[in-house]
VOPAGU-2260 file (C-alpha; in pm, 1 decimal, decimal comma):
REM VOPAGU-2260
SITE   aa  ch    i         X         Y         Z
SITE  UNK   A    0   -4263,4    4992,9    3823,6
SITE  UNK   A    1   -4133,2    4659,2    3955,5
SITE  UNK   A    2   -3800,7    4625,9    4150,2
SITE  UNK   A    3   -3580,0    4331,6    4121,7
SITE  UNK   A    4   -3408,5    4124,7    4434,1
SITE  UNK   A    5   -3044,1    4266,7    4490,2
SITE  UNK   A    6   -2814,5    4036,5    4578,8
SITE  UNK   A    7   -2435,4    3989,1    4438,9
SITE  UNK   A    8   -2251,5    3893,9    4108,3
SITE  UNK   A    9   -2064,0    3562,3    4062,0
SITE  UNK   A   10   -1837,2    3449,8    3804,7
SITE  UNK   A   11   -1897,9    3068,9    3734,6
SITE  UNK   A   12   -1712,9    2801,3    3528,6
SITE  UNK   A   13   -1968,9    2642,0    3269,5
SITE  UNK   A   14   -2047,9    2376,2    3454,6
SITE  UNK   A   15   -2078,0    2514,5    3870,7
SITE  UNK   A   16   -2430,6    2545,3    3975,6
SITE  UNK   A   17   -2374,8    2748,8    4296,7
SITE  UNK   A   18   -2401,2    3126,0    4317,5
SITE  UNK   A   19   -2716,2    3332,7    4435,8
SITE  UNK   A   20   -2941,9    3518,6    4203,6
SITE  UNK   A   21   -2799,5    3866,2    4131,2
SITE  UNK   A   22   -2919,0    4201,5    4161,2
SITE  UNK   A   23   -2992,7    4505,3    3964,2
SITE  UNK   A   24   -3032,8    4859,6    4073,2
SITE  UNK   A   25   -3403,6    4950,0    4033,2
SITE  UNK   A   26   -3553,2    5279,5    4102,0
SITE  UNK   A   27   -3899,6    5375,8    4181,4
SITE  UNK   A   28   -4016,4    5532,2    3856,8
SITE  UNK   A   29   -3967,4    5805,4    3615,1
SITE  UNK   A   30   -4003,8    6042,5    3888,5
SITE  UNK   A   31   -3678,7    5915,4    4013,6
SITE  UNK   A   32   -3561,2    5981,1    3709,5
SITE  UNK   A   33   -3583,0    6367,7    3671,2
SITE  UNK   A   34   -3278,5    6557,3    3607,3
SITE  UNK   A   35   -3009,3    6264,7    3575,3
SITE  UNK   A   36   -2811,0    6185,8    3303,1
SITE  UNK   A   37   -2634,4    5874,4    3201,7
SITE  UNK   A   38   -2369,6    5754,7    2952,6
SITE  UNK   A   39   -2603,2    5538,4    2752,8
SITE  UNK   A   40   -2967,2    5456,2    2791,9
SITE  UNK   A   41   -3051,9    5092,9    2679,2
SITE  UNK   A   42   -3412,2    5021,6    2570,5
SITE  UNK   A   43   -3495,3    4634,8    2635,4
SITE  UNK   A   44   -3346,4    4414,2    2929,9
SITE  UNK   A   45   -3350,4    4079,4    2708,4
SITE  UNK   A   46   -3042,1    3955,5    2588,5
SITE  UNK   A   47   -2950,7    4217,9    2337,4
SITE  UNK   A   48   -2988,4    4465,1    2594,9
SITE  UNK   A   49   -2867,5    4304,2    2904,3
SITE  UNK   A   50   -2555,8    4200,0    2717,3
SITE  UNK   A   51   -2457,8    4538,0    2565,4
SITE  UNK   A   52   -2579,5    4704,8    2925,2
SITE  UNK   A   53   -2308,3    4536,2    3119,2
SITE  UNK   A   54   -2025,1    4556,9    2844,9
SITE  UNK   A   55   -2071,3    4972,3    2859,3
SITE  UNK   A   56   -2070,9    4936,6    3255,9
SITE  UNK   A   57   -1783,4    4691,0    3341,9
SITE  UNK   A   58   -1581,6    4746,0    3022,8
SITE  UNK   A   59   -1606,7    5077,0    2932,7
SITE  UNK   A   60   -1689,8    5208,9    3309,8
SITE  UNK   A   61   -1991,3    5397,0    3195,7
SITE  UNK   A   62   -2324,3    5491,1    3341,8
SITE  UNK   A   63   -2606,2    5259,0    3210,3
SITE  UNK   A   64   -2929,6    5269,5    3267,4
SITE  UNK   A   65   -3163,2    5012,3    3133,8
SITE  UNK   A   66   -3585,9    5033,0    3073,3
SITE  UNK   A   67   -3852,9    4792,8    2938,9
SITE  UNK   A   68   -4172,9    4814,0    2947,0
SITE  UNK   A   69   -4251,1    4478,5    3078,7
SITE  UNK   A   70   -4236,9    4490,4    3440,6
SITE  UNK   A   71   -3948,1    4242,7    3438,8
SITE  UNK   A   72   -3584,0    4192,1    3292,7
SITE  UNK   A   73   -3497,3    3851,9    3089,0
SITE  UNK   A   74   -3729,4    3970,0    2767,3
SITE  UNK   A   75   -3936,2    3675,3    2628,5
SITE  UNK   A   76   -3689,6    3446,3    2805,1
SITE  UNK   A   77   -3799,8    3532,6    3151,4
SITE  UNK   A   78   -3918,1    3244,4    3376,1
SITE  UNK   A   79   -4040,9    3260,3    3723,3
SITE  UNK   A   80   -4231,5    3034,0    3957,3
SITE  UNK   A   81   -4621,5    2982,9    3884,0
SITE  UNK   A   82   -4876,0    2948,5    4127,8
SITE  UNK   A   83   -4756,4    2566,6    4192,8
SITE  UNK   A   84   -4441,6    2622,9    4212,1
SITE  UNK   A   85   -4324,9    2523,5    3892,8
SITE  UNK   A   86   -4060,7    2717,6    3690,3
SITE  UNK   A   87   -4219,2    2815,4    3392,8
SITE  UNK   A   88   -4101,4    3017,6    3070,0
SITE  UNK   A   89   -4372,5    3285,8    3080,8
SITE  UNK   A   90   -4333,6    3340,9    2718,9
SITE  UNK   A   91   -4265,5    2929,0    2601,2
SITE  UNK   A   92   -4010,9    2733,7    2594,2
SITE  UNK   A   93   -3676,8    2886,7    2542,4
SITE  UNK   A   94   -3394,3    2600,9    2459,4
SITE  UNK   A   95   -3021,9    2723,8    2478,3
SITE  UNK   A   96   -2791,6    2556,4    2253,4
SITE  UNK   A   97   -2457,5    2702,9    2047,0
SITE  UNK   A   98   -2157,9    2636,2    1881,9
SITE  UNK   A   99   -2013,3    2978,8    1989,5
SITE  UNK   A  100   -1748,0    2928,9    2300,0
SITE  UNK   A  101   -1749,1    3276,3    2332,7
SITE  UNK   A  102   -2069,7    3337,5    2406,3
SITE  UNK   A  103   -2077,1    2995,7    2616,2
SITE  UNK   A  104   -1793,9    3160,0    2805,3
SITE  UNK   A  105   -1940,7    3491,9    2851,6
SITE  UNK   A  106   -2278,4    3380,9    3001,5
SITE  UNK   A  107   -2125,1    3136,9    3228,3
SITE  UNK   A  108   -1985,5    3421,4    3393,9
SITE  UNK   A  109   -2330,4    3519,2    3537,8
SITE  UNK   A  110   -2467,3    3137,4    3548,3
SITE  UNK   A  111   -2410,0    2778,0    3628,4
SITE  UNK   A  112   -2515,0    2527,9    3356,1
SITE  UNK   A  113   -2794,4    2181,7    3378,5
SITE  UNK   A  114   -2681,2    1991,2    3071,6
SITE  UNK   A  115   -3001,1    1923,3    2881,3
SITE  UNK   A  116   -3066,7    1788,8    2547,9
SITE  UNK   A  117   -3407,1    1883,2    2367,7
SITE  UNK   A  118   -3584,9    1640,3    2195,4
SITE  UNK   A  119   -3946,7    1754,3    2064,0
SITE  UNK   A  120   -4220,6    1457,0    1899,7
SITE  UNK   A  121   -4469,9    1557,3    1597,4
SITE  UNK   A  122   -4826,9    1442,7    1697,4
SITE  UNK   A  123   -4955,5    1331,7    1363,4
SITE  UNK   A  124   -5302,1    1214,0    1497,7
SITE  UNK   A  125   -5452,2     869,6    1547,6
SITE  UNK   A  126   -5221,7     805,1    1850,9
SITE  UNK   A  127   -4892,2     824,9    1627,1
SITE  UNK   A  128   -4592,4    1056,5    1784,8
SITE  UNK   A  129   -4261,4    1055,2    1612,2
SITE  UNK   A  130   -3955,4    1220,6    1657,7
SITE  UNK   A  131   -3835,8    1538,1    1501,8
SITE  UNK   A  132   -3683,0    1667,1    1308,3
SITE  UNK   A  133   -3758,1    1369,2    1051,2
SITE  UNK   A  134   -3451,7    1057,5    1114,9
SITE  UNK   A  135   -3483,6     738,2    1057,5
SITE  UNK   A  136   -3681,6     645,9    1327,1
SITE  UNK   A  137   -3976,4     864,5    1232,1
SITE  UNK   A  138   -3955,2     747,1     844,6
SITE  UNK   A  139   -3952,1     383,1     989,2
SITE  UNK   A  140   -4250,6     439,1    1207,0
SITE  UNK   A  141   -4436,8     619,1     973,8
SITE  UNK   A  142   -4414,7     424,2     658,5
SITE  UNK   A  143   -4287,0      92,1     816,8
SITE  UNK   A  144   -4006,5     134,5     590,2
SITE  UNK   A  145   -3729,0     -81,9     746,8
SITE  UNK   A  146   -3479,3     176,6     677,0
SITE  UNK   A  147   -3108,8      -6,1     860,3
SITE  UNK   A  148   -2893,1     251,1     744,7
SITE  UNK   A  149   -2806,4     627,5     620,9
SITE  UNK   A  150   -2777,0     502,1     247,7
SITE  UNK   A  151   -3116,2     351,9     280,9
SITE  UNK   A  152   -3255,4     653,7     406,0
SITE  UNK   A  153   -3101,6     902,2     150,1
SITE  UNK   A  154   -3256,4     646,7    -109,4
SITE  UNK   A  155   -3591,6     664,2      38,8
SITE  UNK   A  156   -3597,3    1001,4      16,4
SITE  UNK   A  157   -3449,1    1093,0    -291,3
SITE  UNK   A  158   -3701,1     871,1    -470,0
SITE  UNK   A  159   -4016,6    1123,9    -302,1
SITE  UNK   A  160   -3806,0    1420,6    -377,3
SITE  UNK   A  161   -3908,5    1623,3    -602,6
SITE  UNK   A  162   -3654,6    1863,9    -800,9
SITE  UNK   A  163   -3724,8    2256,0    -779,2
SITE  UNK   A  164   -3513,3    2485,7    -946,8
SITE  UNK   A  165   -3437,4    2773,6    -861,5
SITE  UNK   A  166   -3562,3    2706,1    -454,3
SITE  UNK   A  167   -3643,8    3027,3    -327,9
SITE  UNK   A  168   -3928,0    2968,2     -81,2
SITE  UNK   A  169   -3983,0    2724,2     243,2
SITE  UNK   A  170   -4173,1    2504,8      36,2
SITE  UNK   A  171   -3941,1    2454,5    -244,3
SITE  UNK   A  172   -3676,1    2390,0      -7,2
SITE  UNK   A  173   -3885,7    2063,7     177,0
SITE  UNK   A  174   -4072,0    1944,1    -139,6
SITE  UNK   A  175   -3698,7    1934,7    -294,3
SITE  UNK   A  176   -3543,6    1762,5      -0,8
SITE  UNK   A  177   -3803,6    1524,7     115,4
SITE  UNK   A  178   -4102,5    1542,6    -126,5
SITE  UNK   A  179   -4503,6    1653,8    -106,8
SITE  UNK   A  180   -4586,9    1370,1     121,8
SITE  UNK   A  181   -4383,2    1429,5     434,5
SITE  UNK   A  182   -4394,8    1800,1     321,3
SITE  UNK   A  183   -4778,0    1808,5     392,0
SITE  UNK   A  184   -4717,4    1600,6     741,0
SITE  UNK   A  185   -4528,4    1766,1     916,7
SITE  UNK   A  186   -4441,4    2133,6     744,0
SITE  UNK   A  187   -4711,1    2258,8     581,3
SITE  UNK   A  188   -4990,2    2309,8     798,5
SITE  UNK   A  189   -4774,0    2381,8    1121,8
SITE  UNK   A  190   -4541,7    2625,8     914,6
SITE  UNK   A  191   -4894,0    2787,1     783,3
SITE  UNK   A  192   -4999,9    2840,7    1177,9
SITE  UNK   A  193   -4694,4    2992,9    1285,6
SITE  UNK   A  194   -4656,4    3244,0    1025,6
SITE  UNK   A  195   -4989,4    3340,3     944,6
SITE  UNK   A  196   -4903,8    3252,2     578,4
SITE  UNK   A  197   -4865,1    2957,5     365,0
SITE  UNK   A  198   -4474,5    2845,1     335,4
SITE  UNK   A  199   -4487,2    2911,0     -77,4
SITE  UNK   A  200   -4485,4    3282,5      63,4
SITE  UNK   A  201   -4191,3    3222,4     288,7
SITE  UNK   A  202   -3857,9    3300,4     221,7
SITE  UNK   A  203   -3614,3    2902,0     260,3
SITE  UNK   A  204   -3445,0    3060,2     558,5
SITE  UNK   A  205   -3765,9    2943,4     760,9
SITE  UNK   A  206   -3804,9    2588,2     663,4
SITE  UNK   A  207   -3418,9    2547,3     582,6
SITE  UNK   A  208   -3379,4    2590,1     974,4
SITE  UNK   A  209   -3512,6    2218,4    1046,7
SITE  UNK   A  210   -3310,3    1971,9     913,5
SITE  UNK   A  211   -3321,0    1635,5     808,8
SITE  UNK   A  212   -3149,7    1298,8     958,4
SITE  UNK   A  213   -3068,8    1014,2     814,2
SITE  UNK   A  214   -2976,6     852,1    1106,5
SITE  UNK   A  215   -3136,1     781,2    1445,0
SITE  UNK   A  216   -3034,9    1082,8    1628,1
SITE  UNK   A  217   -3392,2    1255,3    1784,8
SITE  UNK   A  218   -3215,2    1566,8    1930,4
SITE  UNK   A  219   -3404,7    1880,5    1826,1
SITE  UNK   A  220   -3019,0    2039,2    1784,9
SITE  UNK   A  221   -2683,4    1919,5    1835,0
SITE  UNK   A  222   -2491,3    2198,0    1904,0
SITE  UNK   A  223   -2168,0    2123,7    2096,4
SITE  UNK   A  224   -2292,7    2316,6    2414,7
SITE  UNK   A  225   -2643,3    2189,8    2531,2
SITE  UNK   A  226   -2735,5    2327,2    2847,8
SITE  UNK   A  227   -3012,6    2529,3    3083,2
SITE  UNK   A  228   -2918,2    2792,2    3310,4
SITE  UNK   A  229   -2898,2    2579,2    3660,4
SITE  UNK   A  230   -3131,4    2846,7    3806,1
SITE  UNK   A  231   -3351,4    2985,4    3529,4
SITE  UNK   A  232   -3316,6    3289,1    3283,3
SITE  UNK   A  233   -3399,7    3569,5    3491,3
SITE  UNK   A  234   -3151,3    3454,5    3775,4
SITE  UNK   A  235   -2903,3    3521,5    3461,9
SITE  UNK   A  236   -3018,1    3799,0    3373,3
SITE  UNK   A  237   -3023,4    3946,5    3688,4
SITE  UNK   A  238   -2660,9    3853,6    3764,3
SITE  UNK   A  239   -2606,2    4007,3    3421,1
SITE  UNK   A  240   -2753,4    4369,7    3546,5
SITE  UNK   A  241   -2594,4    4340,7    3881,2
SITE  UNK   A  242   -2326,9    4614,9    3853,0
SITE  UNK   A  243   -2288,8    4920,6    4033,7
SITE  UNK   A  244   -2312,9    5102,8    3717,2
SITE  UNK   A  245   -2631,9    5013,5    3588,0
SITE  UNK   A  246   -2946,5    5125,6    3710,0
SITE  UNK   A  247   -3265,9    4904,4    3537,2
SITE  UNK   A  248   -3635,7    5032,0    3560,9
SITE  UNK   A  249   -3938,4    4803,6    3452,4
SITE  UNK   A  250   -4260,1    4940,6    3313,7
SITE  UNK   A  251   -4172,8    5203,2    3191,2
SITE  UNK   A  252   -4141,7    5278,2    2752,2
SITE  UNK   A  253   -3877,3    5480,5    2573,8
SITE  UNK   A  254   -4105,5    5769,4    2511,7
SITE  UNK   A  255   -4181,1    5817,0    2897,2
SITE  UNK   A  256   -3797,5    5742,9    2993,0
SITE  UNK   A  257   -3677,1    5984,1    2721,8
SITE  UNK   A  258   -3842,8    6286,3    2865,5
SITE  UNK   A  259   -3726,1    6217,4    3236,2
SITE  UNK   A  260   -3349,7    6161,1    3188,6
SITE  UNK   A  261   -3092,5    6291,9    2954,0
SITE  UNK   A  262   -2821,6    6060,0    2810,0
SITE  UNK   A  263   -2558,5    6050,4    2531,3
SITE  UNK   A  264   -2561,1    5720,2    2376,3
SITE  UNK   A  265   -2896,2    5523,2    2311,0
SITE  UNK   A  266   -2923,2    5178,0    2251,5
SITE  UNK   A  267   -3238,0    5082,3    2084,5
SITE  UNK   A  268   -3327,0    4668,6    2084,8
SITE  UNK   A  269   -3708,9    4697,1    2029,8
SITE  UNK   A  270   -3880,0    4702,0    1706,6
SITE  UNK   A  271   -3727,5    4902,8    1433,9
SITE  UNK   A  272   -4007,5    5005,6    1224,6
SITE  UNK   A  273   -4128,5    5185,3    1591,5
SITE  UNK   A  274   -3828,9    5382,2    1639,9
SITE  UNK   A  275   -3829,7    5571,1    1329,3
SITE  UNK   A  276   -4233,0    5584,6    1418,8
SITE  UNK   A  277   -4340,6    5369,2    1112,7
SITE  UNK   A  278   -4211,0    5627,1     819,2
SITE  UNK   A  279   -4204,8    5339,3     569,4
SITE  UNK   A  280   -4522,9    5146,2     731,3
SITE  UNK   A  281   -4499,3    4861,3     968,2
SITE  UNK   A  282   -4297,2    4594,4     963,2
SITE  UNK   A  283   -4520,3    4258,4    1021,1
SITE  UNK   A  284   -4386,4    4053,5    1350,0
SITE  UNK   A  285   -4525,7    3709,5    1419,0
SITE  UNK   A  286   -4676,4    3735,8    1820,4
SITE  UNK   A  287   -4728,2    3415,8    2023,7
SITE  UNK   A  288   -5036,5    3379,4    2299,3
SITE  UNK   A  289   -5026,0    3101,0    2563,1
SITE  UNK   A  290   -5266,8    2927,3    2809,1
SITE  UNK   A  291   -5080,0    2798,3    3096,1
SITE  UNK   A  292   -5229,4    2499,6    3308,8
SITE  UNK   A  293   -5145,3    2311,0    3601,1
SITE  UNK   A  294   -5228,2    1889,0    3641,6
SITE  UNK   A  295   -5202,2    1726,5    3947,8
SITE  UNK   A  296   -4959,7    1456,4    3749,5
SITE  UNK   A  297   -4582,0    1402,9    3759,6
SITE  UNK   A  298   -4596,6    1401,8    3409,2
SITE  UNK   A  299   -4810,0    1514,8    3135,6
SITE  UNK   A  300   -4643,8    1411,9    2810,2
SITE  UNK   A  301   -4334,4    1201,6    2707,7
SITE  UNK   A  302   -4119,6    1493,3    2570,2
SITE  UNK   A  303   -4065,4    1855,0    2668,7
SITE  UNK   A  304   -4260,3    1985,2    2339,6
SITE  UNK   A  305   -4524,3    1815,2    2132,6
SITE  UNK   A  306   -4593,2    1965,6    1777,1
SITE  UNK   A  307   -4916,1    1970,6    1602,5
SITE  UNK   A  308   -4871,8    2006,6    1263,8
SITE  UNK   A  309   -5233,0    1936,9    1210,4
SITE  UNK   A  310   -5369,8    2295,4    1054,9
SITE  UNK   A  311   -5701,9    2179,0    1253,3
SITE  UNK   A  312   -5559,0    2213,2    1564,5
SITE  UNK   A  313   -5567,7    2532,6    1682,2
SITE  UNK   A  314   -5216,8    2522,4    1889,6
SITE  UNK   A  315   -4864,2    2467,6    1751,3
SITE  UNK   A  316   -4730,5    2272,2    2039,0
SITE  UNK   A  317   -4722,2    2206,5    2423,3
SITE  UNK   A  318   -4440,6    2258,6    2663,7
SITE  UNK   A  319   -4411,8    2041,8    2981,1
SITE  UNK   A  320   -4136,1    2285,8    3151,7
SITE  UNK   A  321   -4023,7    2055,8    3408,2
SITE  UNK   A  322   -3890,2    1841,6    3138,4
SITE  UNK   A  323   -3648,5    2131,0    3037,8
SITE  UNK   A  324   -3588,4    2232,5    3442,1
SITE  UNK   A  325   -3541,8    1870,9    3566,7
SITE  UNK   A  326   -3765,8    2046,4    3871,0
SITE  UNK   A  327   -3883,3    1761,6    4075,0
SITE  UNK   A  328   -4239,5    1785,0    4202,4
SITE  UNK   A  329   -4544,6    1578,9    4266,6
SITE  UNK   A  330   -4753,9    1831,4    3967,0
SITE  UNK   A  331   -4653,3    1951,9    3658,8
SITE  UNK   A  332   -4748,8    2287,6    3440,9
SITE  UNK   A  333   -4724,3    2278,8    3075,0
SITE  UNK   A  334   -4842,6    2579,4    2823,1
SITE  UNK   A  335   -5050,0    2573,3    2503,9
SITE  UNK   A  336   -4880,4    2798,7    2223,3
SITE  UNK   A  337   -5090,0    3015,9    1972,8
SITE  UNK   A  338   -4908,5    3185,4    1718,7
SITE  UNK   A  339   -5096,3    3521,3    1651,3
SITE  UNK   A  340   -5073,1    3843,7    1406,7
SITE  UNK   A  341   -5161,9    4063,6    1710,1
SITE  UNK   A  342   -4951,3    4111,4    2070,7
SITE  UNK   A  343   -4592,4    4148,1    2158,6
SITE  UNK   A  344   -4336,2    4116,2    1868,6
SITE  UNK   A  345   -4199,5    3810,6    1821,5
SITE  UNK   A  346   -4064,8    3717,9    1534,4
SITE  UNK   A  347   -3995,4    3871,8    1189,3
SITE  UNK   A  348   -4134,6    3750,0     922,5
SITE  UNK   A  349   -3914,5    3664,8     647,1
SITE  UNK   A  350   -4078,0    3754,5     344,1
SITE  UNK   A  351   -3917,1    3935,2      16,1
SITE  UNK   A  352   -4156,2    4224,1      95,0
SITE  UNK   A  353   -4082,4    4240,7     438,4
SITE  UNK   A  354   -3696,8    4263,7     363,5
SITE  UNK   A  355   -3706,3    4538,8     120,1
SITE  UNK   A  356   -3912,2    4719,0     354,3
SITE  UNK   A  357   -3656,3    4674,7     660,2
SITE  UNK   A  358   -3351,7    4782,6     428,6
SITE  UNK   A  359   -3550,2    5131,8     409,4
SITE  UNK   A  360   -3531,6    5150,9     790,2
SITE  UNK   A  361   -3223,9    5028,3     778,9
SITE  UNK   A  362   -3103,5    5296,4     560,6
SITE  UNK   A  363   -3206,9    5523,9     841,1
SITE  UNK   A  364   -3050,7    5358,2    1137,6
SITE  UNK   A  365   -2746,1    5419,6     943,9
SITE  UNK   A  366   -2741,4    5765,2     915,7
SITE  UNK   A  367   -2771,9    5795,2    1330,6
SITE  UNK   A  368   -2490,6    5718,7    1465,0
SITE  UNK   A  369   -2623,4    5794,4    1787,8
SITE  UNK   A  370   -2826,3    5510,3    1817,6
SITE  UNK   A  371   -2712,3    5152,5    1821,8
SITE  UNK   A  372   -2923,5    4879,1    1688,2
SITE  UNK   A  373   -2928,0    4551,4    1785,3
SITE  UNK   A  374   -3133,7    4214,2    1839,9
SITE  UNK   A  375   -3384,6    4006,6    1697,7
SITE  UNK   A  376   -3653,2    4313,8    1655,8
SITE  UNK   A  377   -3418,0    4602,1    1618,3
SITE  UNK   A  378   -3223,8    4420,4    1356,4
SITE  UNK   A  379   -3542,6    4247,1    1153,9
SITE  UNK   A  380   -3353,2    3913,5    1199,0
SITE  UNK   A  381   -3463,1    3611,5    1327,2
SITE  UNK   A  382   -3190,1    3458,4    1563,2
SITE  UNK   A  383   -3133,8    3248,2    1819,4
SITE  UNK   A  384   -3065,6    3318,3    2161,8
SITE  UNK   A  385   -2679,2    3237,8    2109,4
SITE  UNK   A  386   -2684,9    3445,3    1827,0
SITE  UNK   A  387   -2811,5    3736,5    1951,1
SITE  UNK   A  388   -2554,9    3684,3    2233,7
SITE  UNK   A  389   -2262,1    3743,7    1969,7
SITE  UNK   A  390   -2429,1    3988,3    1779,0
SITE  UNK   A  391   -2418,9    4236,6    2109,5
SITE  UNK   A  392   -2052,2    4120,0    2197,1
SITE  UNK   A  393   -1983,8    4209,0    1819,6
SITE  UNK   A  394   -2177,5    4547,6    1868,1
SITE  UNK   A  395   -2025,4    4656,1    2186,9
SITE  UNK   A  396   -1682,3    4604,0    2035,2
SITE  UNK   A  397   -1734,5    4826,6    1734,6
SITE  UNK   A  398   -1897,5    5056,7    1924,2
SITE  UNK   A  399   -1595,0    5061,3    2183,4
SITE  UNK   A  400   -1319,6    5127,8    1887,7
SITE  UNK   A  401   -1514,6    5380,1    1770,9
């Protein structure tokens, strides 16, 4: 069981950058557990779960106490110092970017902001790196098209489209959009790697997350609000959980917790195929494995993230974290990213199959009102951070009024 630093909460504007790290009430173990009770027991300390933990405490004045079995808070967007100092996202590179000025407003509450704008290059072999998503630029590197304007590039592209009707998968959507040629580039094979299955198999929502420019903007998003947390995710997160009312043990899983402590409300942010102990089968989750490294270089590569779409290279990408940090130092640590069937869930994967499957669990979840789920696994949903953000403001509030 792993404690975390206390300290004290802060309430920042978006854009102040001072305030310590915060604190959460850890205990020692299940042990430490025995006979208590709280108001609601929340299972995950990622953002679905940190977010609904301190809405019960500092709204509602309840008794919270949160668990995961990872022996730290933040979920897969924890980051902590490696062995060279370097912050690092232990679990790759997590980018935070919305539209929502609620949820911008509610996390800068617990953190100061480093405006950052992500901008990610395809390595397409031979020494050629272009940006994307596909603009202008990359169709003008790529085919030496000479492409001056948006009209110019719409034409190009409608003249490789291809028309598919009706578009129901991740390839139709591209192939329609942009034809087989730059399909093949720069979707196909790294699409293929990620999800363990070829994008005809996929439902659009994958593929139709990427757009395409026609001008020469090489931002990976442009979401109003671009920004890092000034000192890392897990200082956040940590600020998030520091309230008297919450108490947050690490390494520890439900089944352990849920025999030391009684409570009346559970909050369930994990998988939800493992709740309801696979009754319908398991649900299929896309898990990620990384190799970290440290060079003794200020810099490794020219952008934070370099995609391989190459399905002969092993690896999907490479993050350079100080990139993302704006951490100053004489070395640099990056991470190689291998998307995997096997390990920690991930992502859903969004297949027709998949879906009906998940509407039979979800049938279930709705006859317990007891148990509240939310987030990216408990929800078989693949959002962004932001997202998931709203979706547990949205949550606590019915909950509340009910």
């Amino acid at each position: 069981m792993v404690p975390v630093r206390r300290g004290r909460a802060n309430h920042l504007r978006p854009c102040a950058v001072e305030a310590e790290p915060g604190a959460v009430r850890s205990m020692g173990g299940p042990a430490e557990l025995a006979g208590r009770r709280f108001d609601v027991l929340v299972v995950g300390a990622g953002f679905a779960g940190a977010v609904m933990a301190e809405r019960f405490a500092a709204d509602a004045g309840l008794e919270v106490l949160v668990i995961d079995r990872r022996p730290h808070v933040g979920g897969n967007a924890h980051d902590e110092r490696d062995a060279a100092g370097i912050l690092v996202h232990r679990y790759g590179p997590h980018i935070f970017h919305s539209n929502a000025q609620e949820v911008v407003d509610y996390l800068s509450r617990f953190t100061g902001w480093r405006p950052y704008e992500h901008r990610v290059l395809a390595d397409l072999g031979g020494g050629l790196r272009v940006p994307i998503p596909i603009n202008r630029t990359t169709l003008n590197r790529l085919y030496d098209a000479g492409l001056e304007d948006n009209a110019a590039v719409e034409a190009f592209l409608a003249e490789r489209a291809e028309p598919v009707d009706p578009i129901r998968t991740s390839e139709d959507i591209v192939v329609a959009r942009v034809g087989r040629d730059l399909y093949e580039r720069f979707f196909r094979g790294y699409t293929a790697k990620q999800w363990g299955l070829d994008p005809s198999r996929l439902d659009r929502s994958v593929a139709g997350r990427l757009p395409v420019r026609t001008d020469t903007d090489d931002r990976y998003f442009t979401d109003r609000f671009q920004a890092m947390p000034a000192e890392g995710y897990t200082a956040m997160f940590e600020r998030i959980l520091d309230h008297p009312r919450i108490t947050v043990l690490t390494g520890i899983d439900f089944a352990e917790a849920r025999g030391a402590v009684a409570f009346d409300r559970l909050v369930w942010t994990g998988p939800i195929d493992e709740y309801f102990g696979h009754a319908h089968g398991p649900l299929p989750y896309r898990s990620l494995r990384f190799h970290h490294e440290t060079h003794d270089v200020e810099r490794f590569q020219p952008a934070a993230v370099i995609n391989y779409p190459d399905e002969a290279v092993p690896h999907t990408r490479i993050t350079e974290y100080k990139w993302l940090t704006g951490q100053q130092a004489p070395r640099t640590s990056i991470s190689y990213e291998y998307p995997s069937a096997e390990g920690d869930p991930y992502y859903p994967v969004p297949t027709p199959e998949n879906q009906a499957r998940y509407k039979l669990y979800e049938a279930m979840a709705d006859a317990r009102p007891d148990v509240i789920f939310v987030g990216r696994l408990a929800t078989y949903r693949y959002y962004n951070m932001d997202q998931v953000v709203a979706q547990a403001l949205a949550t606590y509030r019915r909950a509340a009024g009910r």
